[in-house]
C-alpha positions as CSV (number, residue, x, y, z in Angstrom):
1,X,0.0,0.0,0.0
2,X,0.9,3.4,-0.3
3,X,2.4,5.5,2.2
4,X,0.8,8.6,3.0
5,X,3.9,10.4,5.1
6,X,7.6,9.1,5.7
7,X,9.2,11.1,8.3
8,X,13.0,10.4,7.7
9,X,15.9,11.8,10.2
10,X,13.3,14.5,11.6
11,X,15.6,16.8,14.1
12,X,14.9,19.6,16.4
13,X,17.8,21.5,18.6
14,X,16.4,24.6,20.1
15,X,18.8,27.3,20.9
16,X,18.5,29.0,24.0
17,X,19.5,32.9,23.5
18,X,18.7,33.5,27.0
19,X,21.0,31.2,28.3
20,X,23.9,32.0,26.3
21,X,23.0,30.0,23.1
22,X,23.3,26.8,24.8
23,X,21.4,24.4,22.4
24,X,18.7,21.4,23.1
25,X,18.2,18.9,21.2
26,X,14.2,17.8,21.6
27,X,14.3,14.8,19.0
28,X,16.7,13.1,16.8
29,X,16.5,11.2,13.6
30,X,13.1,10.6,14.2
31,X,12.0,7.6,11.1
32,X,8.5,6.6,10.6
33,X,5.9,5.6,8.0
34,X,2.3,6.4,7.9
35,X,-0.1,4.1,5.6
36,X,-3.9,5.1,4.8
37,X,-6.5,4.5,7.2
38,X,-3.5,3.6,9.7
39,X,-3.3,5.1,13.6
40,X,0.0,5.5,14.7
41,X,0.6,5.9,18.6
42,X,4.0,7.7,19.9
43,X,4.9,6.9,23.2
44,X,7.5,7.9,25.6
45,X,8.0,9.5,28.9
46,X,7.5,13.5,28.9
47,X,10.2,15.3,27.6
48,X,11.2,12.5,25.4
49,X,10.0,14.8,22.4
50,X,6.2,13.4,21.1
51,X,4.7,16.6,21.1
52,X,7.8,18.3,19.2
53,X,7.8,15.8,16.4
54,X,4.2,16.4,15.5
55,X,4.5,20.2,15.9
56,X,7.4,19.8,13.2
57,X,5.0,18.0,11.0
58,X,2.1,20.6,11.3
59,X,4.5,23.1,10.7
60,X,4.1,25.0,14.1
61,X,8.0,24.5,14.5
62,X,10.7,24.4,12.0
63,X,12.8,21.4,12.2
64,X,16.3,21.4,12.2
65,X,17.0,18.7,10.1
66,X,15.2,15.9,8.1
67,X,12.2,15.3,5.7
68,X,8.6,14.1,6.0
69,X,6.9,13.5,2.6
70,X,3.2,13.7,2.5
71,X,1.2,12.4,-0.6
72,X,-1.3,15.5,-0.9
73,X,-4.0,15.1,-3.2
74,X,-2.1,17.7,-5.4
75,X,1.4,15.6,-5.6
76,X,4.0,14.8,-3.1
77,X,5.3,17.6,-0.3
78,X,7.9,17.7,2.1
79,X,6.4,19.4,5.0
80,X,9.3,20.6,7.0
81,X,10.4,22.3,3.6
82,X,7.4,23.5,1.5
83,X,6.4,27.3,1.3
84,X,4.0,28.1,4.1
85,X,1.6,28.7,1.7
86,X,1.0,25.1,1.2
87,X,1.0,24.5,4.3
88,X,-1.4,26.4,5.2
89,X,-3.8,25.3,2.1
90,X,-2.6,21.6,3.7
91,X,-4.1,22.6,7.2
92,X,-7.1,23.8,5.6
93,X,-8.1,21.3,3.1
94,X,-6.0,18.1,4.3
95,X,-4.2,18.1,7.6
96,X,-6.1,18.7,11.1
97,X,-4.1,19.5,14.3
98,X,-5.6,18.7,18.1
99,X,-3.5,20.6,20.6
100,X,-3.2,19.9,24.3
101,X,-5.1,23.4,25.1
102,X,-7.6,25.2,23.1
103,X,-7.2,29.0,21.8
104,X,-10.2,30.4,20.1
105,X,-10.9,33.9,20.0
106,X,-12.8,35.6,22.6
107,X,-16.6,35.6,22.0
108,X,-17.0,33.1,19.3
109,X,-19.8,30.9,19.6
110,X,-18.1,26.8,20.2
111,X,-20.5,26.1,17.0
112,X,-18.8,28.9,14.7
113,X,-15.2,27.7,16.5
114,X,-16.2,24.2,15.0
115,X,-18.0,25.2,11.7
116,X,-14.9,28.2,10.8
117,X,-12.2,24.2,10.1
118,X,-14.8,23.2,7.2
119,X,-13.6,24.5,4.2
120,X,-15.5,27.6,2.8
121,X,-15.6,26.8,-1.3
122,X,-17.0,23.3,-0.4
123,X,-19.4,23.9,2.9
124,X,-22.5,26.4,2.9
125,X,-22.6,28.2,6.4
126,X,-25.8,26.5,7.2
127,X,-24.3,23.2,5.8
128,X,-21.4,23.7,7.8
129,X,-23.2,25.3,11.0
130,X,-25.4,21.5,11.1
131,X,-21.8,19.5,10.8
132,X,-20.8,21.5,13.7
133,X,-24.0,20.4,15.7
134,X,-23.5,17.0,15.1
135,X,-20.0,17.0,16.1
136,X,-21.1,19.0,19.6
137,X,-23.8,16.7,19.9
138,X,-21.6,13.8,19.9
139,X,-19.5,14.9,21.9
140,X,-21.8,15.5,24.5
141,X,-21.8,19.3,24.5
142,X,-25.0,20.5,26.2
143,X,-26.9,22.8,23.3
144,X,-27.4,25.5,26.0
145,X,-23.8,25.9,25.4
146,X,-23.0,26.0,21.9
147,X,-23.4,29.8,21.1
148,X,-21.5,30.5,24.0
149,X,-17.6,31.2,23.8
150,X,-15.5,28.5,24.7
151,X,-13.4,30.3,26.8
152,X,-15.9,29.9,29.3
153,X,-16.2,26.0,29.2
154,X,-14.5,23.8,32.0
155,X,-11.4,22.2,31.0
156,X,-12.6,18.8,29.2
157,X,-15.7,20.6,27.4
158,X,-12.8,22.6,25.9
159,X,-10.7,19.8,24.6
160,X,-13.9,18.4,23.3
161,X,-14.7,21.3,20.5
162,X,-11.1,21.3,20.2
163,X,-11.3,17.8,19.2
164,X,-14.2,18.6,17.1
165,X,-12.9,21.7,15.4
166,X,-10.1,19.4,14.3
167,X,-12.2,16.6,13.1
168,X,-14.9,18.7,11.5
169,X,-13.3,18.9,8.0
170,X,-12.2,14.9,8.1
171,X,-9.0,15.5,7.4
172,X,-6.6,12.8,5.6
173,X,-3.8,13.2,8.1
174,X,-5.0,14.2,12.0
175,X,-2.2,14.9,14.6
176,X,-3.3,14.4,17.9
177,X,-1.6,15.7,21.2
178,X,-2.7,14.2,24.6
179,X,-6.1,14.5,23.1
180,X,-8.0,12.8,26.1
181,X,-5.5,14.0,28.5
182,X,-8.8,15.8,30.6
183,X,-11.6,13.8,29.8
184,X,-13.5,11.3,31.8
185,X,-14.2,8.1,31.2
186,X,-17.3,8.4,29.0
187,X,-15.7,11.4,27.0
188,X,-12.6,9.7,26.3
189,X,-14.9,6.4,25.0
190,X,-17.0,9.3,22.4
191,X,-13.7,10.7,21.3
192,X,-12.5,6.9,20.6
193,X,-15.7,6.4,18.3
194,X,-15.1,9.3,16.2
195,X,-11.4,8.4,16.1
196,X,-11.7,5.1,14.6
197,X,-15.0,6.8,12.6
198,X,-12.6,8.7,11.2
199,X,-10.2,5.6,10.2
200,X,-12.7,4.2,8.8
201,X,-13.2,6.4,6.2
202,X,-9.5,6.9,5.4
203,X,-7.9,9.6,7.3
204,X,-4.7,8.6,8.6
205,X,-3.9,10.0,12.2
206,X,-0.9,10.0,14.6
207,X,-1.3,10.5,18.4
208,X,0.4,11.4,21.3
209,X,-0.6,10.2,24.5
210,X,-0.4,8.9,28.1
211,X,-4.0,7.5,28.0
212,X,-2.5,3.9,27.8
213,X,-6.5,2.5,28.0
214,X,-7.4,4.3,24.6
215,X,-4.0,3.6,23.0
216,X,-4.5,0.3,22.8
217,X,-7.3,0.1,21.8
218,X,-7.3,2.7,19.0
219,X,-3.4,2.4,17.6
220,X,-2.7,-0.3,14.6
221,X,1.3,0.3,15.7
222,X,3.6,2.4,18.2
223,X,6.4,4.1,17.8
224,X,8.6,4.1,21.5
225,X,10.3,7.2,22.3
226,X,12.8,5.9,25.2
227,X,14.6,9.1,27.0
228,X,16.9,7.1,28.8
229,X,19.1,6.3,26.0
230,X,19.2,10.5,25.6
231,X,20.3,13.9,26.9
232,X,18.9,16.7,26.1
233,X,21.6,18.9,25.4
234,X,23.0,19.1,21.8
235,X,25.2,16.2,21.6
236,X,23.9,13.2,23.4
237,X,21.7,10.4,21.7
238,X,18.2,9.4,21.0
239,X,17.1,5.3,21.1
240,X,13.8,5.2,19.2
241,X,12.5,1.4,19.2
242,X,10.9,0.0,15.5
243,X,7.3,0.1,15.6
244,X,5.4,-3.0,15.7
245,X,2.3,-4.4,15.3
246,X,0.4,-5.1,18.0
């Protein structure tokens, strides 16, 4: 089958100005393939560099060294490389991202927060504002809430329109970080559904987490990030174990 990313020798050494230059190195030679319709788990203990790696591949940090090709439906990219014009087209059209926090803008409704990741040419705004609804209403997002601002929300009801924002466009790549970190028990099991929902219909997705319960029962392989075998300043090493299939 065809791969839909290959991260090769993916690097990133921070430089810390305020310190002199003194330079850390978050990840190193990071290798890994992603198929269609595949879920990917990364695991490691913190610091060990998870959340770097996929902040590399969305773009939110510039690597220091390596490539990750991504089979767009427009041709072959590298993502650590290509303008940030395509990437940006990529995170609109193609790629989702679900951060450990949310940021919205104050005083947006959480349905326009979820309804503003489905593209504009291809959704109508009442199309777009019923997706949204759906995707609240899974998620178990009372509807005396949705046309408040999500600033407001508690913790977990935040991570949950994050979730959905994300998820809203079906992206063909989604990059999750921690993304049932502060839900309960019956949130992290709706958040599973519409994970492997969204497997089902192709997307391919990576994800960070410590939730060891909904790893295994979501991820096809892992890749093991083991800090032991690493320091974190410029210099020392990184072990990264093959994935395998579990």
């Amino acid at each position: 089958m065809v791969e839909l990313l290959r991260v090769t020798g993916l690097t990133k050494v921070f430089t810390l100005h305020l310190l002199g230059g003194r330079t850390v190195e978050a990840c190193r030679d990071i290798e890994f393939a992603l198929r269609p319709g595949e879920i990917l788990g990364i695991q490691g203990p913190s610091g060990a560099g998870k959340s770097t790696i996929l902040k590399c591949i969305y773009r939110t940090y510039v690597a220091t060294a390596g490539q990750a090709w991504y089979r767009s439906l427009r041709g072959s990219v590298d993502l650590l490389a290509c303008p940030v014009q395509t990437i940006l087209a990529l995170r609109r059209f193609e790629i989702g991202y679900v951060s450990q926090f949310l940021r919205v803008v104050p005083r947006v409704s959480a349905l326009q927060v979820v309804a503003e990741g489905l593209p504009r040419n291809e959704w109508t705004q009442s199309r777009a504002l019923q997706e949204a609804a759906r995707l609240l209403e899974h998620l178990r997002i009372p509807c005396d809430l949705w046309e408040a601002s999500p600033c407001t929300f508690s913790g977990g009801e935040q991570q949950r329109v994050n979730i959905a924002r994300a998820v809203a466009h079906r992206p063909r790549l989604l990059l999750m970080d921690e993304p049932t970190a502060s839900l309960d028990h019956e949130s992290r099991r709706l958040v599973q559904e519409l994970i492997l929902e969204l497997k089902r219909q192709g997307s391919s997705i990576v994800v960070v987490s410590h939730d060891w319960q909904t790893f295994n029962q979501i991820t096809d392989r892992v890749l093991r990030l083991d800090q032991e075998s690493k320091a974190c300043v410029t210099g020392g090493s990184q072990h990264v174990e093959a994935a395998a299939d579990h």
